[in-house]
KEROBA-811004 format. One record per residue (C-alpha): residue number from 1; x, y, z; residue in three letters. Coordinates in nm, 2 decimals, decimal comma. Example, Ala and Ser with C-alpha at 12.3 -4.5 7.8 and 13.67 -1.06 7.14 Angstrom:
// residues 2
[1; [1,23; -0,45; 0,78]; "ala"];
[2; [1,37; -0,11; 0,71]; "ser"];
***
This chain:
// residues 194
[1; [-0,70; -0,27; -1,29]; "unk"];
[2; [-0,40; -0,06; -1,12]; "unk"];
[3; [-0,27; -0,22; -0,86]; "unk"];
[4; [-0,03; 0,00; -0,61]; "unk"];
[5; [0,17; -0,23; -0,31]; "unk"];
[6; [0,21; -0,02; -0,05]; "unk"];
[7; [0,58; -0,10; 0,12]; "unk"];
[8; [0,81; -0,02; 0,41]; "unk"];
[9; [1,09; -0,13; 0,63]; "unk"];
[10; [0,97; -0,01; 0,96]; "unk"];
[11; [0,63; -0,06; 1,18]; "unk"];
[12; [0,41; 0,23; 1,32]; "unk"];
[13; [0,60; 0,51; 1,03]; "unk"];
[14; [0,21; 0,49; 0,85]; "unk"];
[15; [0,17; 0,24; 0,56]; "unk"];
[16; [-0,13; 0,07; 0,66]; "unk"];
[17; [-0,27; 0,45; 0,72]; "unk"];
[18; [-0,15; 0,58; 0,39]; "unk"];
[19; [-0,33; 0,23; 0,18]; "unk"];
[20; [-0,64; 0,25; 0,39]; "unk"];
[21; [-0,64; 0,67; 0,27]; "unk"];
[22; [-0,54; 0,58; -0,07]; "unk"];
[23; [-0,81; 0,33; -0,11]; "unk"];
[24; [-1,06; 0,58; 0,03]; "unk"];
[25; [-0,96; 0,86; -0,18]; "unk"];
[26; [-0,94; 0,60; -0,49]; "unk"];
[27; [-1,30; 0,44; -0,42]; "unk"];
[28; [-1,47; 0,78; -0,51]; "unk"];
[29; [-1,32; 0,76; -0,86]; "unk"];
[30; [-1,38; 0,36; -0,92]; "unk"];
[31; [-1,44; 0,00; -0,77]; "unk"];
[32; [-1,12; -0,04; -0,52]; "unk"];
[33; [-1,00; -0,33; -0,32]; "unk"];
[34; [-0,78; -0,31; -0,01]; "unk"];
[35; [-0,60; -0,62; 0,08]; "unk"];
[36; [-0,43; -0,63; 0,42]; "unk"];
[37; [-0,14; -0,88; 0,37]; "unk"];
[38; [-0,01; -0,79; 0,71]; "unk"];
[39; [0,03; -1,13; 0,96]; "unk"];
[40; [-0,05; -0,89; 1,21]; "unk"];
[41; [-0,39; -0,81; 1,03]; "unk"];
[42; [-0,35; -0,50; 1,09]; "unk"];
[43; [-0,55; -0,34; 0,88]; "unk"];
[44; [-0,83; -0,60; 0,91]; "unk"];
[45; [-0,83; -0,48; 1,28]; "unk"];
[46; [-0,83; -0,14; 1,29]; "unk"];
[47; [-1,12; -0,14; 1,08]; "unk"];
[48; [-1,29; -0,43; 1,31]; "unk"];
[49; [-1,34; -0,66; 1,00]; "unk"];
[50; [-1,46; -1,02; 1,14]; "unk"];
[51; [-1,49; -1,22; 0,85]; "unk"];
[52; [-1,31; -1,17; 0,57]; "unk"];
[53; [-1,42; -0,89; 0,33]; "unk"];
[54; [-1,56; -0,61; 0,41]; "unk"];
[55; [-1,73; -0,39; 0,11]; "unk"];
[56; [-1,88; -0,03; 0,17]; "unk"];
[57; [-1,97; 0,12; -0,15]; "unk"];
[58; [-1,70; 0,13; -0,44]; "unk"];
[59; [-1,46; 0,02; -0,14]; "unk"];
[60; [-1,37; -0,32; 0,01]; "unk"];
[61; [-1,13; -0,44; 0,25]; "unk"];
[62; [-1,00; -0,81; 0,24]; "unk"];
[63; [-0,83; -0,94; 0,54]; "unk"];
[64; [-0,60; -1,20; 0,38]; "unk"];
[65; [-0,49; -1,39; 0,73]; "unk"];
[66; [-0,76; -1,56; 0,97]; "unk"];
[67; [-0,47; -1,62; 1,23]; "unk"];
[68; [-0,24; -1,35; 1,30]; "unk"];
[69; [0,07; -1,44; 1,35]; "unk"];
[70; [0,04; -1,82; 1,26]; "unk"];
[71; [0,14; -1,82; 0,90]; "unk"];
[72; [0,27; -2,19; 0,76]; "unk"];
[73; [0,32; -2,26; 0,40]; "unk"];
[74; [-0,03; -2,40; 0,39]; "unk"];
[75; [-0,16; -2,07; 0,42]; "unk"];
[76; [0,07; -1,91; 0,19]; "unk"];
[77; [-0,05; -2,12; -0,09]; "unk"];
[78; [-0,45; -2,06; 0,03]; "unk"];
[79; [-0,37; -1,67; 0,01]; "unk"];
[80; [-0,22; -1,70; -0,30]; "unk"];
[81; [-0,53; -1,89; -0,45]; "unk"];
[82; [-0,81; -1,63; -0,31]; "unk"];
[83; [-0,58; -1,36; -0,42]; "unk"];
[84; [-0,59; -1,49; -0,80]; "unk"];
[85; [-0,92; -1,56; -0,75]; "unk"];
[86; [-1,02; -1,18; -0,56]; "unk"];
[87; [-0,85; -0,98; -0,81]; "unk"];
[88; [-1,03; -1,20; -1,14]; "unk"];
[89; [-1,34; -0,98; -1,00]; "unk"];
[90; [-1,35; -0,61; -1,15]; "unk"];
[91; [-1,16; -0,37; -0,99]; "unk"];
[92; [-1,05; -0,03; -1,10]; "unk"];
[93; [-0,81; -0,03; -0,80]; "unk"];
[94; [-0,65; -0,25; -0,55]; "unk"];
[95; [-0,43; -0,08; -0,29]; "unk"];
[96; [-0,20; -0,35; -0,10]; "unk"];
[97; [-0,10; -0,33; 0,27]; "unk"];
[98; [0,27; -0,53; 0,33]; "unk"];
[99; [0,41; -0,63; 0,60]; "unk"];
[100; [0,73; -0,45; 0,68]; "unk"];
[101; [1,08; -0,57; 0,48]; "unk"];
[102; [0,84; -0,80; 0,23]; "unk"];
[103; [1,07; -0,83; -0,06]; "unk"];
[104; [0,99; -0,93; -0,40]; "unk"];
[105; [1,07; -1,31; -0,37]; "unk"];
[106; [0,85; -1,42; -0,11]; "unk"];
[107; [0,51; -1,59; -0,24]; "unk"];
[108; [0,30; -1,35; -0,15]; "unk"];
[109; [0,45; -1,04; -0,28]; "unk"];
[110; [0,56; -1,21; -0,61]; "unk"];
[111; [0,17; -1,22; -0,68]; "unk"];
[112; [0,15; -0,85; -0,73]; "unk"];
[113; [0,48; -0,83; -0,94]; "unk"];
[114; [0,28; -0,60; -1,18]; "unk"];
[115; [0,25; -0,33; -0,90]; "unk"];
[116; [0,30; 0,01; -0,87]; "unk"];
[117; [0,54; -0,06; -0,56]; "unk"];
[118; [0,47; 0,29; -0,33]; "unk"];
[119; [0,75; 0,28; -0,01]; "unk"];
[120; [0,62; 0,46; 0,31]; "unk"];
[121; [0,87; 0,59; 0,52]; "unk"];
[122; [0,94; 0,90; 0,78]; "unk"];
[123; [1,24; 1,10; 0,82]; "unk"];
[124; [1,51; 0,89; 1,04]; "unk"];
[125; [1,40; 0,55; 0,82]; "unk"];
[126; [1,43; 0,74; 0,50]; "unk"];
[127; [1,82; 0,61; 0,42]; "unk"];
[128; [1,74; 0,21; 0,48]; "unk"];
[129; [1,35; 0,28; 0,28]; "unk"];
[130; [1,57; 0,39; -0,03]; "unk"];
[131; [1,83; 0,10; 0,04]; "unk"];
[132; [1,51; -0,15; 0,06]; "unk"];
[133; [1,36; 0,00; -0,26]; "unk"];
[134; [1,65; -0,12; -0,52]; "unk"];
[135; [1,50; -0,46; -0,42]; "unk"];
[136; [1,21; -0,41; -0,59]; "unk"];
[137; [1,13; -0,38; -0,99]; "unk"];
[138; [1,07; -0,02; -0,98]; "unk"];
[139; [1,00; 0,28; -0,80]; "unk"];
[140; [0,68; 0,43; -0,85]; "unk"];
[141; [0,59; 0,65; -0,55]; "unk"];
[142; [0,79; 0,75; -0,18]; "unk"];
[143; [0,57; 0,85; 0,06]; "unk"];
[144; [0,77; 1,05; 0,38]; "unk"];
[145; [0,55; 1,05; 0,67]; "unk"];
[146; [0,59; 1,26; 1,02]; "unk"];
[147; [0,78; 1,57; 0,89]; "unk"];
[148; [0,87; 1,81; 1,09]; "unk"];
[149; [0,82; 2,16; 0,92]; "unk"];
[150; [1,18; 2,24; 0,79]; "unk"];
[151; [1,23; 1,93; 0,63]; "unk"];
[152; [1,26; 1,89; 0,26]; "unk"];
[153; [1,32; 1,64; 0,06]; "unk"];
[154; [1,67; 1,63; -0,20]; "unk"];
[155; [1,63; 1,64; -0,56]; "unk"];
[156; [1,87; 1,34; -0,54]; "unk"];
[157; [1,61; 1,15; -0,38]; "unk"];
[158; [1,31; 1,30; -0,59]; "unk"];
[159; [1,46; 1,17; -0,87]; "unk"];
[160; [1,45; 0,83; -0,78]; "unk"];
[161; [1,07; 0,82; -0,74]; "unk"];
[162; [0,85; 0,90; -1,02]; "unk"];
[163; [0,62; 1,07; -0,75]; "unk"];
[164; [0,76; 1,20; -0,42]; "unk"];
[165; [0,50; 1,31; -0,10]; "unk"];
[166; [0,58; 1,46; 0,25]; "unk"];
[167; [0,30; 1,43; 0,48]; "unk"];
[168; [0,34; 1,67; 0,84]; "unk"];
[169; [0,27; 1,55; 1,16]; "unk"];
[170; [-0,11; 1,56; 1,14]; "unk"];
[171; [-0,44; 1,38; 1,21]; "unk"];
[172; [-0,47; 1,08; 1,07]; "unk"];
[173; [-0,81; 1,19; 0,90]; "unk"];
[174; [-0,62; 1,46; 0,68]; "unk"];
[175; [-0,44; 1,20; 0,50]; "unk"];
[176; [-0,67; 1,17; 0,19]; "unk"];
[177; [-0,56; 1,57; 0,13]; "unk"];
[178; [-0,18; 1,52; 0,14]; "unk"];
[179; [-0,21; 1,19; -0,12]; "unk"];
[180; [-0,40; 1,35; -0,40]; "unk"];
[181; [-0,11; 1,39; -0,61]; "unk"];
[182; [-0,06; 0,97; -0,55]; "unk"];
[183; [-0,41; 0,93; -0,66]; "unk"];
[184; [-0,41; 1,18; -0,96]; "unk"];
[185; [-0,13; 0,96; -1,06]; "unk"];
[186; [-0,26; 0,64; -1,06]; "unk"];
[187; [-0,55; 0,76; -1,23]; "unk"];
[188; [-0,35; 0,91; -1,50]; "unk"];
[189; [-0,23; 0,58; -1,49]; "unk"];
[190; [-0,55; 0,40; -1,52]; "unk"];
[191; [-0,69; 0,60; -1,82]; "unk"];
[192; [-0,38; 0,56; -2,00]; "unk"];
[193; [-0,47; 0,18; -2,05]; "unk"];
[194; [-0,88; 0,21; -2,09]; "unk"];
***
């Protein structure tokens, strides 16, 4: 099982939309689980998911929160336990949603350690996303969302990512397109261990 943790620093610059793509695109290759970790269940929302999971073919969504926005310790500990428990089933993929600025130490984030961590970002966040990504145990993949047409990315910045995307402003259906060199990736990834 890959597992990629899809992190920023900043609401509304497109992580939930890039995980909830990436799943999509990865659930045509193999089994994939999407966990939204967000208190805001964001995820879990947008895709009008009452209960808790979710499954449409190879994909399924896990809404990890019942109660947005009323997390105690309590529930920190119950997430962690179905979280064990979720990923023991057979995934090929799981695709994370964070909440903004989670950082490696909390509880919940320290349960996918062994991540790809994959920072979301656009343009004008793009200084504190890189500042926010030594926190973390390596950098897998930067995603820059919302660029304007004469924007590029420096080579300074590409080599701190082992993949590095730039997504226009576009429909939110055309994602899947603009991530195929994520995917191709973490399938490279995947076949490396099998």
């Amino acid at each position: 099982m890959i597992k990629v943790n899809v992190l920023g620093v900043k609401e509304g610059v497109g992580k939930t939309s890039v995980a909830l793509h990436l799943s999509r695109e990865l659930a045509k290759l193999g089994k994939t689980l999407i966990v939204d970790k967000t208190p805001t269940c964001g995820l879990g929302r947008k895709m009008w998911i009452n209960g808790e999971m979710l499954c449409e073919g190879n994909l399924c969504i896990l809404k990890l929160f019942r109660k947005p926005f009323r997390i105690d310790s309590n529930d920190l500990e119950i997430a962690c336990r179905k979280l064990q428990e979720v990923y023991s089933q057979s995934w090929d993929y799981v695709v994370i949603d964070n909440f903004s600025c989670a950082v490696p130490h909390n509880p919940i984030i320290k349960v996918d350690a062994d991540s790809l961590p994959l920072f979301v970002t656009d343009p004008l966040n793009l200084g504190v996303t890189l500042e926010y990504s030594e926190k973390f145990y390596s950098k897998f993949g930067l995603v820059i969302n919302q660029v304007p047409e004469e924007y590029s990315v420096s080579k300074d910045v590409e080599k701190l990512f082992q993949i590095v995307v730039s997504i226009p402003f576009v429909e939110e259906n055309s994602f899947g397109k603009y991530l195929q060199s994520v995917v191709m990736s973490i399938v490279e990834r995947r076949n490396s261990f099998i």
